[in-house]
C-alpha positions as CSV (number, residue, x, y, z in Angstrom):
1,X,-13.2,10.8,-6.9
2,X,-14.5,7.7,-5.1
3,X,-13.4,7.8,-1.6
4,X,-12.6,4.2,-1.5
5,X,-12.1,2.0,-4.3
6,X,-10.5,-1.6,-5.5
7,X,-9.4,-2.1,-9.1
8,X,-7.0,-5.3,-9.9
9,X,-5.9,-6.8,-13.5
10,X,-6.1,-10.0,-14.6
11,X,-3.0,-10.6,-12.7
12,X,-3.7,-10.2,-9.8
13,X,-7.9,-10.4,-9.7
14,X,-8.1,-12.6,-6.6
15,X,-6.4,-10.0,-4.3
16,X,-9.7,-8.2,-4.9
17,X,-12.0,-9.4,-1.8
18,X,-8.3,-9.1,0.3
19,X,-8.5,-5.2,-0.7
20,X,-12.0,-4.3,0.2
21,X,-11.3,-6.1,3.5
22,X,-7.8,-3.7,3.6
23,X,-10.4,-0.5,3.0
24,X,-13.0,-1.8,5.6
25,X,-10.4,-2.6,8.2
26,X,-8.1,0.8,8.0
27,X,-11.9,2.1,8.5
28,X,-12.5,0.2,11.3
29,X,-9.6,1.3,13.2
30,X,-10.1,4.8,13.0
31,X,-13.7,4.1,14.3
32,X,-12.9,2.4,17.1
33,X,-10.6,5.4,18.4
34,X,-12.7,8.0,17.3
35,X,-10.9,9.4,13.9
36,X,-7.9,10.1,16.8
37,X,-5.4,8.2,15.4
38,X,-5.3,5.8,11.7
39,X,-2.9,2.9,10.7
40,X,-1.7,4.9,7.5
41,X,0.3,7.8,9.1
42,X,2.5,5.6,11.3
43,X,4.8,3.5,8.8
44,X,5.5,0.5,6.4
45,X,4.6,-2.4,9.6
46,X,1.5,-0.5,10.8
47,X,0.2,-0.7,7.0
48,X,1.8,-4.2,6.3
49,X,-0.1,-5.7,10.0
50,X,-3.2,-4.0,8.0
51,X,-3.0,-5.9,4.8
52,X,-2.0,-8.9,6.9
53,X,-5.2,-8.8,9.2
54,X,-7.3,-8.1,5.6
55,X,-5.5,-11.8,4.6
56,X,-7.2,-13.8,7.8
57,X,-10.5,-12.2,7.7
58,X,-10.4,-13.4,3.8
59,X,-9.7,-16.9,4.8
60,X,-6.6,-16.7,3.8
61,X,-3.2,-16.7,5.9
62,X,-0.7,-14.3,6.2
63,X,2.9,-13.9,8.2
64,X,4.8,-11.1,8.8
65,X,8.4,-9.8,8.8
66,X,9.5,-13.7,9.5
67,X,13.4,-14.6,8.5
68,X,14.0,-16.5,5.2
69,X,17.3,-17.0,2.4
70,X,17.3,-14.4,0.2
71,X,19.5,-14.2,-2.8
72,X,21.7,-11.4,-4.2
73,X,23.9,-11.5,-6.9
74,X,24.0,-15.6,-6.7
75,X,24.7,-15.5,-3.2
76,X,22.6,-16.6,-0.2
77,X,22.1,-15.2,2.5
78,X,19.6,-14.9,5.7
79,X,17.1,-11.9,5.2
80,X,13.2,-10.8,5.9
81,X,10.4,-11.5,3.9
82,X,8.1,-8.3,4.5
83,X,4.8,-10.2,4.0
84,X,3.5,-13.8,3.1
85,X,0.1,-14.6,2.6
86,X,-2.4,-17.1,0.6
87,X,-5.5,-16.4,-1.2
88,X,-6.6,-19.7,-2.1
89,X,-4.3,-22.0,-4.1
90,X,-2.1,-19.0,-4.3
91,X,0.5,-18.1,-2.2
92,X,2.7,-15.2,-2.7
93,X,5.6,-13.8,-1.2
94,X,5.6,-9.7,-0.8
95,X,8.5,-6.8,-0.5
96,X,6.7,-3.3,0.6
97,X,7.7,0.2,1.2
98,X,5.5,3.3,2.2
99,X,5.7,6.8,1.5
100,X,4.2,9.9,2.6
101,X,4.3,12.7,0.0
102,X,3.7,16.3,0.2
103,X,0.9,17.5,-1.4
104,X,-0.2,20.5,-2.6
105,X,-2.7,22.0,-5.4
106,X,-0.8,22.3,-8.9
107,X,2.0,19.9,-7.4
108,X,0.5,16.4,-8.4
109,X,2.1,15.6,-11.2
110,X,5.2,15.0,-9.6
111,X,5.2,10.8,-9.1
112,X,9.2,10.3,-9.4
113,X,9.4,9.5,-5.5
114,X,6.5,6.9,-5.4
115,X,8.2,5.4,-8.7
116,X,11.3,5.2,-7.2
117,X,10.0,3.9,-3.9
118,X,7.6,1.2,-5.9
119,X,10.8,0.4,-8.0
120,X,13.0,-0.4,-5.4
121,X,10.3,-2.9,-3.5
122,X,9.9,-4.6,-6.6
123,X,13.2,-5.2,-6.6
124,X,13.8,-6.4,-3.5
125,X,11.0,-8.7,-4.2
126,X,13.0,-10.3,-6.7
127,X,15.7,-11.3,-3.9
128,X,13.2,-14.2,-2.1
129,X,13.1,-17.5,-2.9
130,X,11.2,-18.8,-6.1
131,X,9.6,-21.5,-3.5
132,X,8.4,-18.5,-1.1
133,X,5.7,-17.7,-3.6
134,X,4.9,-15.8,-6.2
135,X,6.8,-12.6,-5.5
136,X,4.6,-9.5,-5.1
137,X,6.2,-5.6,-5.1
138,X,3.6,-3.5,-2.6
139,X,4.0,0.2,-2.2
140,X,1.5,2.0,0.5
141,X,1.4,5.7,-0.4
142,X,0.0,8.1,2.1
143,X,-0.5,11.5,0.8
144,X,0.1,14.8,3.3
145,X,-1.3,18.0,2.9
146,X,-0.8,21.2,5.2
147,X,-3.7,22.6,6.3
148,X,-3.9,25.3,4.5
149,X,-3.9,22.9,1.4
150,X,-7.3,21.0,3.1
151,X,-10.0,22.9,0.1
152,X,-7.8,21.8,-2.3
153,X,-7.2,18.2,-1.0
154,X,-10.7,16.4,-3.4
155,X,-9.1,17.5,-6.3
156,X,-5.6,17.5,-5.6
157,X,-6.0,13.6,-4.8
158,X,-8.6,13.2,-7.7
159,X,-5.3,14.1,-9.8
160,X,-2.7,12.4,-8.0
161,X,-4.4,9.2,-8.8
162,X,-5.1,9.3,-12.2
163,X,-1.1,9.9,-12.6
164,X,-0.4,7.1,-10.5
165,X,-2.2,4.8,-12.5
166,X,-1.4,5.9,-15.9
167,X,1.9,6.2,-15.3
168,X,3.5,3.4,-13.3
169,X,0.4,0.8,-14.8
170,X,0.1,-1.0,-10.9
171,X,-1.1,-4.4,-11.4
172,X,-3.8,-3.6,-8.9
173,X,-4.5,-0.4,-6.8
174,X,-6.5,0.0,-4.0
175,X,-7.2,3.4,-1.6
176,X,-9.5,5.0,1.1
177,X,-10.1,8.3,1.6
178,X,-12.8,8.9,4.5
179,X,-15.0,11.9,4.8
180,X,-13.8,11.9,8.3
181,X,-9.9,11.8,8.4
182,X,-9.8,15.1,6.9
183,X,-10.3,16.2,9.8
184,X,-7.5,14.7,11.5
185,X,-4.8,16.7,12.3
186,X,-1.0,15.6,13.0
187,X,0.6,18.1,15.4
188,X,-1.8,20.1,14.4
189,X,0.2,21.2,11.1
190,X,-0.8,18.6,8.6
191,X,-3.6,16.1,7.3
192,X,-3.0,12.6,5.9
193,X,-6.3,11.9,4.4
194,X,-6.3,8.4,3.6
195,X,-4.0,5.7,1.8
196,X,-2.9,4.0,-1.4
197,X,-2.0,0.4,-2.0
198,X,0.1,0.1,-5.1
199,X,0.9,-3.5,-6.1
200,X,2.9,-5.4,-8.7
201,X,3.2,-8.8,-9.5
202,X,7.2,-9.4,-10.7
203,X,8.3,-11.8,-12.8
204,X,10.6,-14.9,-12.1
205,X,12.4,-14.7,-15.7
């Protein structure tokens, strides 16, 4: 398994140098507080300001968890976008959601909660505004492993990714994985080595 790796469809190709950034800058933070603390194991804003920073240091431009008209069932109504950004010409508007599940060695093939979790962005995606962009679903996935699962955790996540691409097709995926944040230690009881950025472009039809 590579620890860090970028791989967008046609779709959605020019997210590609916006992804490496995202890999470099989770990285980064970690550095600069001495593989203490990371962005992935807080929740969905600490990942979201992530992907957001990854946007300006692209060249692009990104805003966050601002107030807009969303649409439910033919009714408006005020609501939050979760993430805005452009990447060029294109701008896109962005629903995300994060995850952290428990893993453990013969237990990977069990993707029903990040499905339902990378279901239920892309839905709410489809409540912005057509003008807002074109609407992205974005699911962060940051696995969990108790320590006594850590000489299992290379293959375990080796596994865990091949079923997350096979079987819910992501328009592009992203993840990092750092030698280092394996030995990182929440309370002492756990281990989140590293992150995964599933994304889906929805249609408008």
């Amino acid at each position: 398994m590579h620890p860090s790796k970028v791989k967008c469809g046609k779709k959605l190709k020019c997210l590609t140098p916006i992804l490496n950034k995202w890999i470099r800058l989770n990285r980064a933070y970690s550095e600069k507080v001495q593989w203490e603390d990371c962005a992935w194991w807080a929740n969905e804003r600490a990942s979201v300001g992530i992907l957001a920073a990854a946007v300006w240091m692209s060249g692009g431009v990104a805003l966050e968890e601002y107030s807009t008209t969303k649409v439910r069932k033919e009714n408006h109504g005020a609501g939050r976008c979760d993430l805005f950004f452009t990447v060029g010409k294109n701008k896109f508007a962005c629903e995300a959601k994060q995850i952290f599940p428990r893993l453990r060695k013969g237990r990977t093939g069990d993707i029903s909660k990040v499905k339902d979790k990378f279901d239920a962005t892309c839905e709410d995606a489809k409540n912005l505004l057509p003008e807002e962009g074109r609407w992205l679903g974005i699911c962060f996935v940051a696995p969990r492993f108790p320590l006594s699962q850590i000489k299992n955790m290379d293959d375990c996540l080796k596994d865990y990714l091949d079923q997350l691409q096979i079987r819910l097709k992501p328009d592009a995926i992203a993840w990092s994985f750092p030698k280092e944040a394996k030995n990182m230690k929440w309370r002492n009881t756990k281990t989140y080595p590293g992150v995964i950025v599933l994304i889906r472009k929805i249609s408008k039809s």
